[in-house]
Backbone bond lengths (Angstrom), bond angles and torsions (degrees), N, CA, C in turn:
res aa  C-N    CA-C-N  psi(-1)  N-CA   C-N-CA  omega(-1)  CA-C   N-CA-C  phi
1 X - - - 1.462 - - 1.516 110.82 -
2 X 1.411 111.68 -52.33 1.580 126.40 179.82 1.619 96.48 -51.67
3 X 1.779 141.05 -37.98 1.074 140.58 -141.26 1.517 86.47 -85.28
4 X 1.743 118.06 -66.27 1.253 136.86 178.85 1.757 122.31 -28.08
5 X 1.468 91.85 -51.63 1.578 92.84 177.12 1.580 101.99 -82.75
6 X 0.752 115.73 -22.60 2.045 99.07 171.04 1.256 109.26 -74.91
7 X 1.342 137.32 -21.24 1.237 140.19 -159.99 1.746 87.10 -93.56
8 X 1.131 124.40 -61.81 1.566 127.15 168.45 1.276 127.13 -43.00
9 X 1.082 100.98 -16.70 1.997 123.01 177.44 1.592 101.05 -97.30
10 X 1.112 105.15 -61.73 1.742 97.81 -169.14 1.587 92.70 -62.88
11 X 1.257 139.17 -45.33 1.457 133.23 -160.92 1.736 105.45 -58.98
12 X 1.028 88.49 -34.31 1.947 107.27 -169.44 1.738 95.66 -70.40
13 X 1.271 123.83 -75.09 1.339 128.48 174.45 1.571 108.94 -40.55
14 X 1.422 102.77 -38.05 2.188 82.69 -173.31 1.475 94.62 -97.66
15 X 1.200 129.83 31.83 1.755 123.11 137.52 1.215 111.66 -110.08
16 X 1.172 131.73 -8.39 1.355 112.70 166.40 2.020 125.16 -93.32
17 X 1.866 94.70 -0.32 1.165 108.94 -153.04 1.823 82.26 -102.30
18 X 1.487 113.64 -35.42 1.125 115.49 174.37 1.696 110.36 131.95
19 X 1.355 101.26 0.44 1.210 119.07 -159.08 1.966 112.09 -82.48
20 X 0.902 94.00 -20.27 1.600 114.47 179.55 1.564 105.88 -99.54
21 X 1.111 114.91 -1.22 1.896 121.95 -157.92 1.934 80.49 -69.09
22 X 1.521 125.58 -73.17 1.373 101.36 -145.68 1.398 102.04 -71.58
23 X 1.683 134.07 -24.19 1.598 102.97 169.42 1.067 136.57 -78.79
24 X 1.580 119.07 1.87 1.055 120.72 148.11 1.473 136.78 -65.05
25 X 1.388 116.24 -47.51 1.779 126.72 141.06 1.239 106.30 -27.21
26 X 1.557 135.72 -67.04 1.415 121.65 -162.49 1.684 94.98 -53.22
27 X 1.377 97.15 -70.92 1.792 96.06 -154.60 1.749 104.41 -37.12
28 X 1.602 111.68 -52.86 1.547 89.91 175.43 1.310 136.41 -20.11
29 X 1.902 94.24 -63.89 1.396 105.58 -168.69 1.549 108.57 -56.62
30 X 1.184 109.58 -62.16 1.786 99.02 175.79 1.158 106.45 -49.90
31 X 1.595 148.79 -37.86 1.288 125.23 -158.20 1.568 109.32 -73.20
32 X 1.643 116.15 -21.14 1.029 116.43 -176.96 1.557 118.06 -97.90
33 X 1.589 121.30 -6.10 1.360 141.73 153.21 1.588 120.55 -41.04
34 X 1.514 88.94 -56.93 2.037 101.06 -174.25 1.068 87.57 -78.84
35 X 2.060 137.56 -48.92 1.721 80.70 -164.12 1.315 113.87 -97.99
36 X 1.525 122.93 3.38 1.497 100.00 147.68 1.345 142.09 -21.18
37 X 2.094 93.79 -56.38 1.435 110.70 175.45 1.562 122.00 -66.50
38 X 1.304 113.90 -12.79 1.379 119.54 -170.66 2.007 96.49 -95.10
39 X 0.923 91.69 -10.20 1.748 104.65 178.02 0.908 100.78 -77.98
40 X 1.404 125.78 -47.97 1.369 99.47 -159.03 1.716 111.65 -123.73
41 X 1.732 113.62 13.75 1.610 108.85 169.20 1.593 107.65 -117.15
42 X 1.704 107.07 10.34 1.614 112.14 149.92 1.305 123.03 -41.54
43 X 1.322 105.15 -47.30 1.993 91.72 -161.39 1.596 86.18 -87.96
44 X 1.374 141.50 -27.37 1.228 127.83 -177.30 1.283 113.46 -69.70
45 X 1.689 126.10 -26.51 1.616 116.26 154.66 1.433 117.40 -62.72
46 X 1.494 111.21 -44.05 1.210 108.80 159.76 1.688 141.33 -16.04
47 X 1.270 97.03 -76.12 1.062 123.98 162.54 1.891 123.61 -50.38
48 X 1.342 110.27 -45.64 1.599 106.12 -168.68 1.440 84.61 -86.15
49 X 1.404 116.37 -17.72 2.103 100.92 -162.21 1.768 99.50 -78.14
50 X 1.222 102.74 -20.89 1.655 129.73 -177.31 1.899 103.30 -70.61
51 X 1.001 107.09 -19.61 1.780 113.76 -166.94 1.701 91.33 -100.21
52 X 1.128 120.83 -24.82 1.912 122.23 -174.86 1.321 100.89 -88.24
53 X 1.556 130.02 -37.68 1.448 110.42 -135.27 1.946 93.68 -94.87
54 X 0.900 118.62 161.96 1.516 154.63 154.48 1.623 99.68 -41.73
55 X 1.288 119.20 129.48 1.222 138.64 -160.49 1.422 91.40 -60.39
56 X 1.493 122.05 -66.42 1.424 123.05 -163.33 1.303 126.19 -53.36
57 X 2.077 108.47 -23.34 1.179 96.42 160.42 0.913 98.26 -119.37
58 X 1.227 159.98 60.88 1.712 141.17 100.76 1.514 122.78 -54.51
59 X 1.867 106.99 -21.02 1.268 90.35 173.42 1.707 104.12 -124.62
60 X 1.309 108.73 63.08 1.469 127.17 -169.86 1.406 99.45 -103.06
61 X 1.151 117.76 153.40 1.905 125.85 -172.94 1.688 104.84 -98.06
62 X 1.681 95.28 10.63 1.752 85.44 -160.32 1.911 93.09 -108.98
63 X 0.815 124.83 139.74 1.442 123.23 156.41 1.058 140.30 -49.97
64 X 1.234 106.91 84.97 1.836 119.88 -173.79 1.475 121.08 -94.48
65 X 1.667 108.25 82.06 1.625 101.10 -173.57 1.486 110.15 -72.96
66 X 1.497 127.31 6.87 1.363 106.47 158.36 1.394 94.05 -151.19
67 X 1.254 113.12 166.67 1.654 130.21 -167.39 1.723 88.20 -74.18
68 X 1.566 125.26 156.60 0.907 152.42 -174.19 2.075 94.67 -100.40
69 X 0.880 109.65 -77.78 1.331 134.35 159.95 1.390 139.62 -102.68
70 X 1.580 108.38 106.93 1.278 121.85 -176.27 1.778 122.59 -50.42
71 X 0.928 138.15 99.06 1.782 122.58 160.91 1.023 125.00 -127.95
72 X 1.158 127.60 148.51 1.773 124.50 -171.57 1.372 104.72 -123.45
73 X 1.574 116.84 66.38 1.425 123.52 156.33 1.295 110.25 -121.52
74 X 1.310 132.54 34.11 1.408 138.52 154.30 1.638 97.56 -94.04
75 X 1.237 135.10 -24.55 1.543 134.94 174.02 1.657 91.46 -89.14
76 X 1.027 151.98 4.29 1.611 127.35 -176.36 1.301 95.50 -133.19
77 X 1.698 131.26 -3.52 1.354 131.97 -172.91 2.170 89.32 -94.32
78 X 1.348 92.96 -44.28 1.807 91.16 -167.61 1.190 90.05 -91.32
79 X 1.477 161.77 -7.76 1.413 134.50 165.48 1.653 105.20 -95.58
80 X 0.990 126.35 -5.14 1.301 130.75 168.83 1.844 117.00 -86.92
81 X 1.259 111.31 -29.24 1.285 131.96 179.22 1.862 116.02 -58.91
82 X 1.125 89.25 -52.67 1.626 110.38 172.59 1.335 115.45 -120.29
83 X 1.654 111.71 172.88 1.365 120.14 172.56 1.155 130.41 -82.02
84 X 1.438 109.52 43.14 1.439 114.63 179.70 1.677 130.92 -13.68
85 X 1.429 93.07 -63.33 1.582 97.03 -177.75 1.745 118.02 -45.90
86 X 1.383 87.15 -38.17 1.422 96.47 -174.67 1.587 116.73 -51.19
87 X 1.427 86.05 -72.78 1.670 99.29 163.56 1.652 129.59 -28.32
88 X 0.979 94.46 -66.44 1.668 97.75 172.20 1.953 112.51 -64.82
89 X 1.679 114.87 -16.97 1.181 78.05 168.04 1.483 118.59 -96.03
90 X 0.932 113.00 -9.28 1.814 124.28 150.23 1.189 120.29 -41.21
91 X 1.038 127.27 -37.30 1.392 150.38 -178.31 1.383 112.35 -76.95
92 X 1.313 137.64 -53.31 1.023 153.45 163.99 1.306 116.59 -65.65
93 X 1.097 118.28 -69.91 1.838 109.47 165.36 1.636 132.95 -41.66
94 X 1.661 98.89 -34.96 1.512 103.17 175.19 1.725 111.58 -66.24
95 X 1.627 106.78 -48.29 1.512 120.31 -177.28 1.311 103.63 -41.64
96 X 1.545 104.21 -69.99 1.593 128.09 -162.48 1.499 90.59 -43.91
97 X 1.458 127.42 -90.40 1.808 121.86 -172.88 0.899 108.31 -42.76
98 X 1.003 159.16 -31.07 2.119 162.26 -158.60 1.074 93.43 -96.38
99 X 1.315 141.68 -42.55 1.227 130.57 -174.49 1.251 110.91 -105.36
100 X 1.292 138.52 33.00 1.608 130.82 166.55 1.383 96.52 -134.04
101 X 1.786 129.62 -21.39 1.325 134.83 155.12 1.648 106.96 -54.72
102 X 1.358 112.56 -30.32 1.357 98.45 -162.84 1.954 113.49 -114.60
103 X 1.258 97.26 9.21 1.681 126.80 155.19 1.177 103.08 -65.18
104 X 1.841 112.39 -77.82 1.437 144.32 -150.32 1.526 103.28 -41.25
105 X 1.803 97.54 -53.40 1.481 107.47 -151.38 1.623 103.28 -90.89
106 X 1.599 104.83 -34.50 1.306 94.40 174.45 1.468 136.69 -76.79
107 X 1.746 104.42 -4.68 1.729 93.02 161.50 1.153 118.25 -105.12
108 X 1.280 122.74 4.59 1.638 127.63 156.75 1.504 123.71 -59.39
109 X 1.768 108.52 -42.85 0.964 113.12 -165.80 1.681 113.58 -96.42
110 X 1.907 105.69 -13.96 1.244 111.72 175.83 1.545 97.15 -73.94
111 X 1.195 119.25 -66.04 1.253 138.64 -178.92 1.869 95.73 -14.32
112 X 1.619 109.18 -67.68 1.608 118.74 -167.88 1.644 100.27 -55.43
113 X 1.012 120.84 -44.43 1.572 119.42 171.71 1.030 144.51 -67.27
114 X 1.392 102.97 -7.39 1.606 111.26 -158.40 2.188 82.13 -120.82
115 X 1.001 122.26 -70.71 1.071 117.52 -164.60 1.980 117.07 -98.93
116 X 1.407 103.87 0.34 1.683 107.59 161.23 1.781 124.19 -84.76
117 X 1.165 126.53 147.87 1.379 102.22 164.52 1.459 100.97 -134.77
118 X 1.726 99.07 129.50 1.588 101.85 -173.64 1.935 93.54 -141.19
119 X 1.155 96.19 178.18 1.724 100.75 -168.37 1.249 98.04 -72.42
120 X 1.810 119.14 154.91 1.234 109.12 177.88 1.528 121.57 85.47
121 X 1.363 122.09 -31.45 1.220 137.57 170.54 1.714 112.17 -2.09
122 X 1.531 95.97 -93.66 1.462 116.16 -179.25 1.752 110.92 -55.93
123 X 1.191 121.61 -35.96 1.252 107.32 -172.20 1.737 111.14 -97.73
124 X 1.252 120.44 -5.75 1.637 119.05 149.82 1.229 102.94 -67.63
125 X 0.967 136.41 -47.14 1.789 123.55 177.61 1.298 126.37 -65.76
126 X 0.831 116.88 -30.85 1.514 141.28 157.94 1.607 116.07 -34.48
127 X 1.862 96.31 -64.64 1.232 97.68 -171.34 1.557 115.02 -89.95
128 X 1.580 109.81 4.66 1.295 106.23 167.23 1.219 108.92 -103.38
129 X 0.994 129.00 -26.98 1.355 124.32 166.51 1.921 128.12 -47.09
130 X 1.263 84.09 -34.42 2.040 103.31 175.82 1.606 108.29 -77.45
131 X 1.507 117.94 -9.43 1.178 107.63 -174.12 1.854 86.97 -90.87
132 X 0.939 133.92 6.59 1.524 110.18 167.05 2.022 109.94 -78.77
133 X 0.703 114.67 -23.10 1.176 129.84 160.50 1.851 127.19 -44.58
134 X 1.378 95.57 -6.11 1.343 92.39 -153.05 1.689 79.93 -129.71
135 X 1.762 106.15 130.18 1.815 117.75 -168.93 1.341 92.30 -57.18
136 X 1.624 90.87 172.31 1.423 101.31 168.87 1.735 109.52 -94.65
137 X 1.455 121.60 -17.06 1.621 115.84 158.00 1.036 99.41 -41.80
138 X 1.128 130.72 -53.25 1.980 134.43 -126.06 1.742 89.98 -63.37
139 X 1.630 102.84 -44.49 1.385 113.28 -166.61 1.730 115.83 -96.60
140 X 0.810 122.41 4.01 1.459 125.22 170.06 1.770 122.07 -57.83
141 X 0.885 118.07 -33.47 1.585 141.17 -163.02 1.821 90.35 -91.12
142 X 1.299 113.72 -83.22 1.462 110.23 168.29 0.886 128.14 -39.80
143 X 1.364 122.08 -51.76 1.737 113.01 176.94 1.179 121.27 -66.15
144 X 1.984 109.71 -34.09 1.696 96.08 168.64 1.351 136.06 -69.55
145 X 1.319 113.10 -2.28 1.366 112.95 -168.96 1.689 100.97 -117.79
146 X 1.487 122.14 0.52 1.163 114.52 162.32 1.702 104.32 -100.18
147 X 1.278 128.70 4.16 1.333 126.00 159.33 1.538 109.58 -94.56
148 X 1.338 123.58 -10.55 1.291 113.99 178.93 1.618 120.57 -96.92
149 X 1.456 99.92 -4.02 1.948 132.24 165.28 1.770 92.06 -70.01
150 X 1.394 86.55 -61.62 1.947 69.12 175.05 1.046 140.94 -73.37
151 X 1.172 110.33 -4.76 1.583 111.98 -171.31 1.725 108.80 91.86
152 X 1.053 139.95 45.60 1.326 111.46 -154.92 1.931 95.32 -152.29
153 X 1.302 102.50 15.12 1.434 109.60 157.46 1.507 122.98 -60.59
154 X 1.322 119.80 134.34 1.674 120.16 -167.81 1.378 115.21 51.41
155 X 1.167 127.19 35.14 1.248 143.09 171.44 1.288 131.58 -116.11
156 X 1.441 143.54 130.56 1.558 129.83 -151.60 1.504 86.59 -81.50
157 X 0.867 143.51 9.91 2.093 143.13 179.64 1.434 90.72 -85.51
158 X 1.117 121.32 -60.92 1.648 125.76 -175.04 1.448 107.03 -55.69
159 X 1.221 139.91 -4.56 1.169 122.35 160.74 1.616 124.34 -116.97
160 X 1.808 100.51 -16.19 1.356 111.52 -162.92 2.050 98.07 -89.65
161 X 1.500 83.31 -46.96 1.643 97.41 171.53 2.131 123.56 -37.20
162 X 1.007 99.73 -31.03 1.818 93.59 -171.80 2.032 91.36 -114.30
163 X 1.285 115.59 -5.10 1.559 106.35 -171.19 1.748 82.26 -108.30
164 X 1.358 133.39 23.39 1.649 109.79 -175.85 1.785 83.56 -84.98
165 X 1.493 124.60 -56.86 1.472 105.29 173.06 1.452 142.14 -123.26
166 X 1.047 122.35 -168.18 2.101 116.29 175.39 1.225 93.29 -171.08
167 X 1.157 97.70 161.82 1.340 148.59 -160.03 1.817 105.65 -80.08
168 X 1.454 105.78 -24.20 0.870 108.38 152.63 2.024 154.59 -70.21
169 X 1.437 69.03 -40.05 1.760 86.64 156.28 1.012 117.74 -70.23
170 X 1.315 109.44 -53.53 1.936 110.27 -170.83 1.906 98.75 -46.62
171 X 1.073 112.36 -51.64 1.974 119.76 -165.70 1.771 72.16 -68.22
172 X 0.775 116.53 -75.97 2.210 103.25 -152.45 1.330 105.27 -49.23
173 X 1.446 125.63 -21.53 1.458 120.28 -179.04 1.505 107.78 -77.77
174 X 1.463 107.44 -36.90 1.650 108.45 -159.34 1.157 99.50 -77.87
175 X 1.494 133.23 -31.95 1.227 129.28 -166.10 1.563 106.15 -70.51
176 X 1.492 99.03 -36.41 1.564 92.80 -176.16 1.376 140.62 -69.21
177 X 2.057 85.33 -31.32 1.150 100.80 167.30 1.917 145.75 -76.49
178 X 1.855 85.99 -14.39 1.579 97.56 160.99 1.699 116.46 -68.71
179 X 1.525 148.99 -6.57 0.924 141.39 156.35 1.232 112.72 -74.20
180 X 1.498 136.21 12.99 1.311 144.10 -148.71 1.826 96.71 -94.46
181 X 1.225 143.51 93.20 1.379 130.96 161.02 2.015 112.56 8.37
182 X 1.133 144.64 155.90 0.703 132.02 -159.18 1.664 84.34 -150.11
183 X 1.022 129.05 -44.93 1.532 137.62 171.85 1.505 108.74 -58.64
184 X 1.680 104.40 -29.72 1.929 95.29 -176.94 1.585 111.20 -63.22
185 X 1.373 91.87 -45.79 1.589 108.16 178.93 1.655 112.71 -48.79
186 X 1.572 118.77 -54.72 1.157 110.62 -179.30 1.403 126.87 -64.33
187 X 1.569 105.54 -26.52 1.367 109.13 170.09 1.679 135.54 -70.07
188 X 1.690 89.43 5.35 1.484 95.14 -170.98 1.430 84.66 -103.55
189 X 1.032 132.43 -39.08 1.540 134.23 177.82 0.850 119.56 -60.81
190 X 1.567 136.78 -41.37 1.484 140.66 130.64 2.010 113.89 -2.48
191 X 1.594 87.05 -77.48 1.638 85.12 -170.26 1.544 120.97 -80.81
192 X 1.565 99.69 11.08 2.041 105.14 150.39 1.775 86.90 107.51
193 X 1.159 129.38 2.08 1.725 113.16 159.49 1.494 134.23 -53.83
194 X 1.097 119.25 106.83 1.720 111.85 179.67 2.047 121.09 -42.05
195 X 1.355 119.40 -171.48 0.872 124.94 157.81 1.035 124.87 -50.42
196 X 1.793 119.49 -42.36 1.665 119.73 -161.37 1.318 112.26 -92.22
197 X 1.490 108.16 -15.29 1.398 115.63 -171.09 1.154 105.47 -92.63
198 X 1.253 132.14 -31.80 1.585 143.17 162.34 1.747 110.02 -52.38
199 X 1.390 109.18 -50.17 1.522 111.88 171.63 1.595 115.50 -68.82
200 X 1.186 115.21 -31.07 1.681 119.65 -168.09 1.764 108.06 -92.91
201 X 1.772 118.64 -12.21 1.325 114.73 -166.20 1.331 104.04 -140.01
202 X 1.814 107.29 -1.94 2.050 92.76 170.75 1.629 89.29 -130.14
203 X 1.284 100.75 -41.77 1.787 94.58 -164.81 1.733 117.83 -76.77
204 X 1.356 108.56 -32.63 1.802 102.46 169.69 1.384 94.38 -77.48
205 X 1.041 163.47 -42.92 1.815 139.96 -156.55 1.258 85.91 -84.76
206 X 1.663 154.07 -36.01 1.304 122.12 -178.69 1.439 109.20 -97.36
207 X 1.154 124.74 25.97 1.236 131.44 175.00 1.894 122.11 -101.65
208 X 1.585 93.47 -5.87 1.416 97.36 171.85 1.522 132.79 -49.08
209 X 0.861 112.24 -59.08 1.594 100.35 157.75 1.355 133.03 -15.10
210 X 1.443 107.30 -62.03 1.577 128.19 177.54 1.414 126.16 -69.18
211 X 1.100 106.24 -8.07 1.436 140.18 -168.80 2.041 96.29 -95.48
212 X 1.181 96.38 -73.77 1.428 110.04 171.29 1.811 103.19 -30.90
213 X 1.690 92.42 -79.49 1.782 91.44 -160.64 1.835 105.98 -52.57
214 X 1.554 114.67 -36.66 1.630 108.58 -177.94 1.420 113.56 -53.12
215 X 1.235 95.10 -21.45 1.752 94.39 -174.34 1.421 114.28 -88.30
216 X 1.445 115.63 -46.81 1.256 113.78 165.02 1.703 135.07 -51.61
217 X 1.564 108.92 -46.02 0.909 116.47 147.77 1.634 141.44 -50.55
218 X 1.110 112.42 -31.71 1.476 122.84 174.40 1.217 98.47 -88.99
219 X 0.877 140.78 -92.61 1.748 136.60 -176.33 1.425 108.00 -27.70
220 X 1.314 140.62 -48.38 1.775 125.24 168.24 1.135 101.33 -54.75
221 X 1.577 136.65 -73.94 1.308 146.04 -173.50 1.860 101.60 -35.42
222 X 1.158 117.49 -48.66 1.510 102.06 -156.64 1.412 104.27 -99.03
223 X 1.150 130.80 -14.44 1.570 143.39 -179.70 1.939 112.04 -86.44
224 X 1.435 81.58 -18.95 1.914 84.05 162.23 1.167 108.87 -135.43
225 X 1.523 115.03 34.86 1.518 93.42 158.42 1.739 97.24 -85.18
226 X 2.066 72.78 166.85 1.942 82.83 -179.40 1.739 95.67 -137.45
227 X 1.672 122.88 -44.40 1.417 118.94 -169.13 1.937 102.98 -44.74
228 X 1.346 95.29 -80.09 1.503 91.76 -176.45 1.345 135.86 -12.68
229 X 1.819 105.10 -89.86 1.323 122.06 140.42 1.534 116.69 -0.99
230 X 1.211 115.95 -70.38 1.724 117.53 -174.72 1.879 99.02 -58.08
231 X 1.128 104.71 -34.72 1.470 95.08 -167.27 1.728 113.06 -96.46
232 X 1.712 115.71 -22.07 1.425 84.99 167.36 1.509 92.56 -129.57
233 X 1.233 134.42 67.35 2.021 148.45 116.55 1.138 107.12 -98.85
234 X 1.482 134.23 134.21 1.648 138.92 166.31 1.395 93.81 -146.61
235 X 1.455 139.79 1.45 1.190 109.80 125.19 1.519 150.22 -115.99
236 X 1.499 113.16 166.86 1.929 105.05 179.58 1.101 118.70 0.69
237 X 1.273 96.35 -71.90 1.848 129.45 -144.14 1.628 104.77 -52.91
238 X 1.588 106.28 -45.19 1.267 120.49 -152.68 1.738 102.06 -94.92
239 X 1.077 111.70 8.97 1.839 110.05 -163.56 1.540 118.11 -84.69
240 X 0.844 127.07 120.98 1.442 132.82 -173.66 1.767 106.23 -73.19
241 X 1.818 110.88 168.94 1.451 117.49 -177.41 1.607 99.14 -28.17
242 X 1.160 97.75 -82.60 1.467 135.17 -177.45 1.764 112.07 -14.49
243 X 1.459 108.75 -78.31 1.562 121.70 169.99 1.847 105.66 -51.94
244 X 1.351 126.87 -33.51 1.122 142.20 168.90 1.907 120.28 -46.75
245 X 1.027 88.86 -59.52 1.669 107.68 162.42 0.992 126.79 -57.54
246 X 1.282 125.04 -57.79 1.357 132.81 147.89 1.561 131.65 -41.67
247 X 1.411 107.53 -23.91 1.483 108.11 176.82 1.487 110.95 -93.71
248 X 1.082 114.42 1.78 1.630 125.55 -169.75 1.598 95.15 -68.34
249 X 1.653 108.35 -48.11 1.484 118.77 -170.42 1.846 106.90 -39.53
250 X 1.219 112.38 110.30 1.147 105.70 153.38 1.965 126.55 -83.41
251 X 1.450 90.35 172.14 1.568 98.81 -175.03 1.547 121.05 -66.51
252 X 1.663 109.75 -50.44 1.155 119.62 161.78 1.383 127.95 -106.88
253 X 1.324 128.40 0.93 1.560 128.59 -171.60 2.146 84.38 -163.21
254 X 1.565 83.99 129.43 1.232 99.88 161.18 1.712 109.98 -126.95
255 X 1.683 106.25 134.85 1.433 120.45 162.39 1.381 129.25 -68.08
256 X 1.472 108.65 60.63 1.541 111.86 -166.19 1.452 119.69 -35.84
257 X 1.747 104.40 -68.87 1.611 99.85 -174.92 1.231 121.01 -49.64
258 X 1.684 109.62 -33.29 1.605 111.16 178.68 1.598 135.25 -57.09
259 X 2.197 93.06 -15.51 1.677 108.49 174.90 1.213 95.94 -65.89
260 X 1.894 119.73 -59.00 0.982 144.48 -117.56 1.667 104.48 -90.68
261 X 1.425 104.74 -12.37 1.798 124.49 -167.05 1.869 84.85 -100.83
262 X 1.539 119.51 -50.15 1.579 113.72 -161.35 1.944 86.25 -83.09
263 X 1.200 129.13 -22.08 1.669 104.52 171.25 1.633 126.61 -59.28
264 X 1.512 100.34 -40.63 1.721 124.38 178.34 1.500 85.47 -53.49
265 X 1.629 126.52 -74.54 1.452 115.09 -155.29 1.787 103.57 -57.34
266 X 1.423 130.63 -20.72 1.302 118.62 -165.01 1.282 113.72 -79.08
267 X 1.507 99.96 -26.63 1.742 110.46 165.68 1.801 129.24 -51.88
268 X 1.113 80.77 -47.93 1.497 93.02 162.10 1.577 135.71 -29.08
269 X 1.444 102.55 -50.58 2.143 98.50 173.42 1.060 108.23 -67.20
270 X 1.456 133.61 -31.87 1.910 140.57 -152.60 1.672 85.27 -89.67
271 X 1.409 124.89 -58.76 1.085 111.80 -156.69 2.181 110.10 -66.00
272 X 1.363 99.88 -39.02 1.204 97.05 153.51 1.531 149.34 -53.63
273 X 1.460 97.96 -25.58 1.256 110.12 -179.96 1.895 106.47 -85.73
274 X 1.172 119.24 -12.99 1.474 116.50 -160.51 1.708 88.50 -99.90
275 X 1.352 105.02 -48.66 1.748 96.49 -175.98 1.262 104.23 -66.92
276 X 1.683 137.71 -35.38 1.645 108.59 177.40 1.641 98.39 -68.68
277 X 1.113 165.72 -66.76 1.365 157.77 172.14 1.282 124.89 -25.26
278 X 1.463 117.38 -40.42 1.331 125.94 -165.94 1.375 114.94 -45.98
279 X 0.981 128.75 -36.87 1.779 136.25 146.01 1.235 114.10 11.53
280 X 1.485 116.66 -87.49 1.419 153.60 -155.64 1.768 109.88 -100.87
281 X 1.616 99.38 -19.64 1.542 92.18 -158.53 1.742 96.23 -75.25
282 X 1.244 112.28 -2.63 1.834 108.30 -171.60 1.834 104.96 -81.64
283 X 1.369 88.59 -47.14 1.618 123.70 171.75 1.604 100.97 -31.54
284 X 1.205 104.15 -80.81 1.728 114.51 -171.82 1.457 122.43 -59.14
285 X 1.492 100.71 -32.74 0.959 96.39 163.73 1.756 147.52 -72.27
286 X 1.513 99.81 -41.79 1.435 122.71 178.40 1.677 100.20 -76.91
287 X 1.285 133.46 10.26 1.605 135.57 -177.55 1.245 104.37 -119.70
288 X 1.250 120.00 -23.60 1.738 104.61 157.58 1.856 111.97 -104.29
289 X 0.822 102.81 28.77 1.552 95.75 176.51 1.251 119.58 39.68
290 X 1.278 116.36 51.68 1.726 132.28 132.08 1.520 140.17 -74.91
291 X 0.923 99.70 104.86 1.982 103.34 -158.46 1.981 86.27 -108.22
């Protein structure tokens, strides 16, 4: 007992002495870590506990932090409802080309910026760089009517066509690629390698990283877009996850859990796609100094 209260005494004195100050700091910081974390994978329990429960209480006024009774016919009412399959392979095909157009071009074109020097240099980058600046309303009107010059309304071109690149990749490539050795390169030119072979056998294998985040990034970005999409698909056939979800809404009665069961499954490719990447995606990022 005598041991206990000295141990309660000295503990007491080295916080007031200052001596307890950083484990007390730690525990803060974690205490305020988890419920960050509880902030923010709430609505995602939310949400999946919302995909189990029984209609009557999903749309109950009472607070049900866990389902009473498990059933999974809010997933067979909304994938049965629509043409799911369809959708998602729309979905997948548009991503898949949009996102290897927008790999392709952006380490070619970071690559040309970051380690070429030609006239004009800095101020072509410049002015593509300022077009991130500019909404995506701003551009809706123009882009549809220069896809409708092509022909390419209700067509997977009309969506894959203006998402193959941005302005964004090009800046995440260049940045990355100015930490790039500059001597490796010459030394390959030295022993008689062209341009492509220099790009295809030193600069994509150390370019993995960048590779990672374009992909990650492009595949969230293009698998939830919805403005576009809504504006050049107007029909069924052609509608992605996204436009899909949205059509669930009925006029007078909507099947909530049944949105709320086909959103959980849409989550699904992104979250897959980030854990095979997740590797590299810290990598690419923290090497161009994006915080």
């Amino acid at each position: 007992m005598a041991d206990t209260q000295k141990s309660l005494i000295s503990w007491r004195n080295g916080i007031f002495r200052g001596r307890g100050r950083p484990r007390l700091a730690s525990v803060l910081i974690w205490l305020a870590l988890f419920i960050g974390a509880v902030i923010m994978f709430f609505p995602i329990y939310w949400m999946l506990a919302t995909t189990v429960m029984p209609r009557e209480e999903a749309y109950s006024r009472d607070l049900l932090l866990f389902p009473k009774t498990l059933v999974f016919d809010n997933y067979v009412n909304g994938w049965t409802q629509s043409p799911w399959l369809r959708w998602y392979g729309n979905t997948l095909l548009i991503v898949g080309v949009s996102v290897f157009g927008l790999t392709i071009f952006s380490l070619l074109a970071g690559f040309a910026f970051a380690k070429y020097t030609f006239r004009g240099r800095n101020f072509f980058f410049l002015l593509i760089l300022s077009t991130l600046m500019i909404p995506l309303q701003v551009l809706l009107i123009p882009r549809f009517l220069l896809v409708a010059k092509f022909d390419w309304v209700n067509t997977y071109w009309s969506v894959i066509g203006p998402h193959m690149a941005d302005s964004f990749g090009l800046f995440f490539v260049r940045q990355f690629m100015l930490d790039m050795p500059d001597e490796l390169l010459e030394a390959a030119r030295i022993d008689g390698a062209g341009e492509l072979t220099i790009f295809r056998r030193i600069v994509l294998p150390l370019s993995k990283p960048a590779i990672a985040v374009l992909i990650i990034l492009g595949v969230t970005a293009r698998w939830n877009a919805f403005a576009w999409p809504l504006v050049a698909l107007t029909k069924k056939d052609m509608y992605t996850v996204q436009l899909g979800i949205n059509f669930m809404k009925g006029y007078y009665a909507t099947d909530f859990p049944a949105i709320i069961s086909m959103v959980a499954l849409s989550i699904i490719p992104i979250v897959v796609v980030f854990l095979v990447f997740q590797r590299y995606f810290i990598q690419g990022i923290t090497r161009t100094g994006i915080k």
